[in-house]
N, C-alpha and C positions, 0 to 999 in steps of 0.2 A: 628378613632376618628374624630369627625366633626370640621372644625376649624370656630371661628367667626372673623369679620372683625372686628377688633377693640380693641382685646384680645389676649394679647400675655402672656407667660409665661419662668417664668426666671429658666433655671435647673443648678444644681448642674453640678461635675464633671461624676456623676454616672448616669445622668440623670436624678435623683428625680428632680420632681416639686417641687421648693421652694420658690416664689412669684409669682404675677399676676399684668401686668399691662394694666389698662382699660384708651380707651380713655374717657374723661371724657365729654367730648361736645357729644359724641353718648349716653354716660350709665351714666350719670352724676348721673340723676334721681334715677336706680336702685343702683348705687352703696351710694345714703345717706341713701337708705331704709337697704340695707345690712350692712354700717355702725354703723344706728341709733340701728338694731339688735343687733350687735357685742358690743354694747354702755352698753343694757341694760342687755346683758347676763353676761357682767363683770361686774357687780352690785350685781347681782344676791343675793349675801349674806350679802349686808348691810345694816343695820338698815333701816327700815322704818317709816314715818308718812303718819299719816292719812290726809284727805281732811279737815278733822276739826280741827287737829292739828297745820294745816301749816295757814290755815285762821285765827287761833287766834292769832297766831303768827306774821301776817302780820298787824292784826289788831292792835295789842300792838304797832309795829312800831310806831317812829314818824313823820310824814312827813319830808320829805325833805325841807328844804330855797328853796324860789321857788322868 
């Protein structure tokens, strides 16, 4: 297995891999994109609105004291 700089991994007693940690100043970048993935794949099954839905909604608002 090829190892990267920067990536290390945490194993159990039995040796299973059971976390990963990345330095964040080398992979910061990939790891919000992997993140952002892992974000919208736990969503995955709830409710949704539409772009028309959420704009009338925002429009109904009423501004903020400004």
């Amino acid at each position: 297995m090829t190892r990267m700089s920067g990536i290390s991994f945490l194993v159990d007693e039995r040796g299973h891999k059971t976390a990963v940690m990345i330095d964040l100043k080398r992979y910061g970048r990939v790891w919000e994109d992997f993140y952002d993935t892992l974000l919208a794949t736990s969503r995955k099954g709830e409710p949704r609105e539409s772009l028309d839905e959420v704009s009338r909604r925002l429009k109904l608002r009423k501004p903020a004291d400004g």
